[in-house]
KOLDO-29376 format. One record per residue (C-alpha): residue number from 0; z, y, x; residue in one letter. Coordinates in steps of 0.02 Angstrom, whole numbers, plus 50000, padded with zeros to 5 digits. Layout:
<recs>
{NUM; {Z; Y; X}; "A"}
...
</recs>
This chain:
<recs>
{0; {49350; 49957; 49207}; "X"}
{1; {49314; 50111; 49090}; "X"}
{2; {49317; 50267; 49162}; "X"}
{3; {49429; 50396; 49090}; "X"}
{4; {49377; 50583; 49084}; "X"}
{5; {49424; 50736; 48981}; "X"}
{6; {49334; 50841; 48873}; "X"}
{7; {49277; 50925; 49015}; "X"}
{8; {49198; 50766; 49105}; "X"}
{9; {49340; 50783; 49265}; "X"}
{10; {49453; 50617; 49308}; "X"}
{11; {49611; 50596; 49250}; "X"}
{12; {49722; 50609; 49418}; "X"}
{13; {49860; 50519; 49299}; "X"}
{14; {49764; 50365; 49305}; "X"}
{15; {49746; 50218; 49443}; "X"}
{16; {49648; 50119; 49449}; "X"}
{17; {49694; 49922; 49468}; "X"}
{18; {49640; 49798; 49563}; "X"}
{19; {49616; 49600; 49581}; "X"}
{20; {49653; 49517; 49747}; "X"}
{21; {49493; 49515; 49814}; "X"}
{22; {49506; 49721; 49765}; "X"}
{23; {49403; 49720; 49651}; "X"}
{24; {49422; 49859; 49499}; "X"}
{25; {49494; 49770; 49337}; "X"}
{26; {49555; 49916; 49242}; "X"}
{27; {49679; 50068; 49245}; "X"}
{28; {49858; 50106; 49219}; "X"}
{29; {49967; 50239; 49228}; "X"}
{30; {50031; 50316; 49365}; "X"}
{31; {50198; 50326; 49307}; "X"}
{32; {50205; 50151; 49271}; "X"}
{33; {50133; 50078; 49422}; "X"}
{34; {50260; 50081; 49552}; "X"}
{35; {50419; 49998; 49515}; "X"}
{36; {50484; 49830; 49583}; "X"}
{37; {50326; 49714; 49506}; "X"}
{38; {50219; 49832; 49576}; "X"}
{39; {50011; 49783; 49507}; "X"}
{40; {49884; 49801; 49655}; "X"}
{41; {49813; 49964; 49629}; "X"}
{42; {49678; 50080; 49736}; "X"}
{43; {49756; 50215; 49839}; "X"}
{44; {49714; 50321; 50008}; "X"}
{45; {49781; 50387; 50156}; "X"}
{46; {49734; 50536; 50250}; "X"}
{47; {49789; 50568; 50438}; "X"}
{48; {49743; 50781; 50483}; "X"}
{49; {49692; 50819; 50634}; "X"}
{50; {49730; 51047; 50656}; "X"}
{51; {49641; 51154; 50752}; "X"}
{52; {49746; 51125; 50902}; "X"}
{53; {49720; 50941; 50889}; "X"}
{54; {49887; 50906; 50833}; "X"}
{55; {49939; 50806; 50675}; "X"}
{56; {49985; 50866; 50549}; "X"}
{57; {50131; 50749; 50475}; "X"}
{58; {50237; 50779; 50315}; "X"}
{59; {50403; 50712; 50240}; "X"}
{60; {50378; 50673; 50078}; "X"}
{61; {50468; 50764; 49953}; "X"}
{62; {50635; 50708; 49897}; "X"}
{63; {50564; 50701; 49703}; "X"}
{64; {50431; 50574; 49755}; "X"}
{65; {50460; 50401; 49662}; "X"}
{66; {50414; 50294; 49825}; "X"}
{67; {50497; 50323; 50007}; "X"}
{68; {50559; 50499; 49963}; "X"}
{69; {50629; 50596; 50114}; "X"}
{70; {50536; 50479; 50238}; "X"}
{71; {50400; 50554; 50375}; "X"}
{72; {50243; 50508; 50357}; "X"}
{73; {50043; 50548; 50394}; "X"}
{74; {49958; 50731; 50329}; "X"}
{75; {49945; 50640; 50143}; "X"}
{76; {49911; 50480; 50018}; "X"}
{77; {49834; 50473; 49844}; "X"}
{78; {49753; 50398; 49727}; "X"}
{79; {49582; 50407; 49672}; "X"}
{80; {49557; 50422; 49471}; "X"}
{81; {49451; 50299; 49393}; "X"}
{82; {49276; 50346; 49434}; "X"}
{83; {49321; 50465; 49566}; "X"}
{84; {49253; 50418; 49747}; "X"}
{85; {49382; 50387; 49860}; "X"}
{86; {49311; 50549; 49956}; "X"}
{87; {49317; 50672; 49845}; "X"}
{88; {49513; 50615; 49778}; "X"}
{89; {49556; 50646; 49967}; "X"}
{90; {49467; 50814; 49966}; "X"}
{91; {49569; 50847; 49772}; "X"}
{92; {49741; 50781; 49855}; "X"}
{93; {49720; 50912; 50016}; "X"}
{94; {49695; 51067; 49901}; "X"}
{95; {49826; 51019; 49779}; "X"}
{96; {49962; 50954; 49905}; "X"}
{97; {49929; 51055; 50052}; "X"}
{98; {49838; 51188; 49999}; "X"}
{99; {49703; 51140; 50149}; "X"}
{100; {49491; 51107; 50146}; "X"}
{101; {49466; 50957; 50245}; "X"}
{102; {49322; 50968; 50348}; "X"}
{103; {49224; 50808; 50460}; "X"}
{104; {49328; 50689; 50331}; "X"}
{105; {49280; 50525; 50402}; "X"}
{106; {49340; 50359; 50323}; "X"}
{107; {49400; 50244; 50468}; "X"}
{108; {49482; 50094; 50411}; "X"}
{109; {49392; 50058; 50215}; "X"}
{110; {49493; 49881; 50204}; "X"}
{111; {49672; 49926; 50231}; "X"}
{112; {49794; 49857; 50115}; "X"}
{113; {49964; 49846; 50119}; "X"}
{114; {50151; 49787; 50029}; "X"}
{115; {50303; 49901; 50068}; "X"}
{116; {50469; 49896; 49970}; "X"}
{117; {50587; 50060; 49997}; "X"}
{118; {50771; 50059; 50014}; "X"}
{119; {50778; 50088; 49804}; "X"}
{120; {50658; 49917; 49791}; "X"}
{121; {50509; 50018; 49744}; "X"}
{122; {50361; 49919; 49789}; "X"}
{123; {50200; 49989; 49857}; "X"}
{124; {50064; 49882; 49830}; "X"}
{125; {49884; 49950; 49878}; "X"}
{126; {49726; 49940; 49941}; "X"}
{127; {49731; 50097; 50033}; "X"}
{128; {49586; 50146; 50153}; "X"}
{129; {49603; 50281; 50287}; "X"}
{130; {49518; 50427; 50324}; "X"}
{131; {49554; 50563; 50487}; "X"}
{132; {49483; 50726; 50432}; "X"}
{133; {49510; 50911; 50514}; "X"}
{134; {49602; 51037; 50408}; "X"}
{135; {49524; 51193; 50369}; "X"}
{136; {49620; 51334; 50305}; "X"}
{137; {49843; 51355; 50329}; "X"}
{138; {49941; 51230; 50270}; "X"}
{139; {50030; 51292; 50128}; "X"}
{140; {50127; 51117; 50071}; "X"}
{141; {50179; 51093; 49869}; "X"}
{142; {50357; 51081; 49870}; "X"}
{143; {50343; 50917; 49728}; "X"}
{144; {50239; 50842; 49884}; "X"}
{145; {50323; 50861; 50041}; "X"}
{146; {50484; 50952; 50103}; "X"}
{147; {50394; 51000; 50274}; "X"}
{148; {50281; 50986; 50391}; "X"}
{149; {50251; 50961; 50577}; "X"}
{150; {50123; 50977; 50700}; "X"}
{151; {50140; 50820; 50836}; "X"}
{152; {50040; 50786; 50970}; "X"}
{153; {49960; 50588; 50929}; "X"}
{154; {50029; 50539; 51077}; "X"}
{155; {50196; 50619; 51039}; "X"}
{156; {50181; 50529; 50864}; "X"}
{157; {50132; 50344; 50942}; "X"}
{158; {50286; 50353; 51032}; "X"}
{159; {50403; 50388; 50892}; "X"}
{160; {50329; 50254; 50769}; "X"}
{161; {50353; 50129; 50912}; "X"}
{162; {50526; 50203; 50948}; "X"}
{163; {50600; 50241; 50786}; "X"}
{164; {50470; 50147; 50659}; "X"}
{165; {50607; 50149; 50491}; "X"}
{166; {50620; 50335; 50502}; "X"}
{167; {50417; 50335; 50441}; "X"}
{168; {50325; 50263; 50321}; "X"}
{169; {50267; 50069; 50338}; "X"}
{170; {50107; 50132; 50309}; "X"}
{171; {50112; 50246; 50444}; "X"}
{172; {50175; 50132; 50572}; "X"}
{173; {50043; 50006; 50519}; "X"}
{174; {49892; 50130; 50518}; "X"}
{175; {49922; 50199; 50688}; "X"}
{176; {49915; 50024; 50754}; "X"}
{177; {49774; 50010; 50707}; "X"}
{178; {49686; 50189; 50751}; "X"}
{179; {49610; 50231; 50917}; "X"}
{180; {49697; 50423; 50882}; "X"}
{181; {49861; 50338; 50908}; "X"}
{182; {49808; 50219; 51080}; "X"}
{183; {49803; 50383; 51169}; "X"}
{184; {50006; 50354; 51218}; "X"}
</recs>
């Protein structure tokens, strides 16, 4: 996989990169051209915010977003550019769409993958590990992200994914499964 970088050595952000089944990095695509209904494996993140209160800070995605647009779902999700650490793409994705620092970011499941298809057939298609971090800073969401924003207790939040799981994202419902945060309930 070749990395891609400006003039100014950064990552391009409209880059993913792709992946083999065994996730492994075989080159980049577009962004724009990735998800659709033959969706290619690709890399991506998720990041679940813990604020100072030790609520959660969950978002519904914008109605502009090409994938489950208008559904709830965790602080944010990405995708690292090629040659950007996982990390520091999380870090880039909490400035830019929440206009937050992230502080004691801590990845917590690295192997998470995942298949979703919307209501529209979409597909989501990733290898998508998770990191909890602690936001820094006041949320200050970009409209082209997310529509709003809530603060939930986790507890709160367990309880509506097991009660209501098709009004969030599937990789919401999954992830919490899966995360001691969530067991609290």
């Amino acid at each position: 996989m070749t990395s891609r970088r400006g003039a100014s050595g950064a990552v391009d952000p409209s880059l993913v990169v792709l992946l083999d089944e065994d996730g492994t990095p075989i080159g980049s695509a577009p962004k724009a051209s990735v998800h659709g209904a033959d969706t290619p494996l690709h890399l991506g993140f998720s990041c679940h915010v813990l604020l100072p209160d030790g609520r959660l800070l969950v978002t519904r995605r914008a109605l502009s977003k090409r994938t489950f647009a208008g559904v709830w779902t965790n602080a944010f999700c990405g995708h690292p550019a090629p040659g950007e650490a996982p990390a520091d793409a999380v870090r880039r994705h909490a400035r830019q769409e929440l206009g937050i620092r992230l502080a004691d970011l801590d990845l917590v499941l690295p192997d998470f993958r995942y298949r979703a298809v919307d209501a529209c057939g979409v597909v989501e298609h990733e290898v998508c590990p998770v990191f909890v971090a602690r936001a820094v800073g006041e949320v200050r969401p970009s409209p082209m992200e997310a529509s709003e924003t809530a603060a939930v207790a986790p507890a709160d939040l367990a309880v509506a994914l097991r009660g209501a799981p098709w009004a969030f994202s599937p990789w919401l419902v999954e992830q919490a499964r899966l995360l001691p945060l969530y067991s609290r309930a």
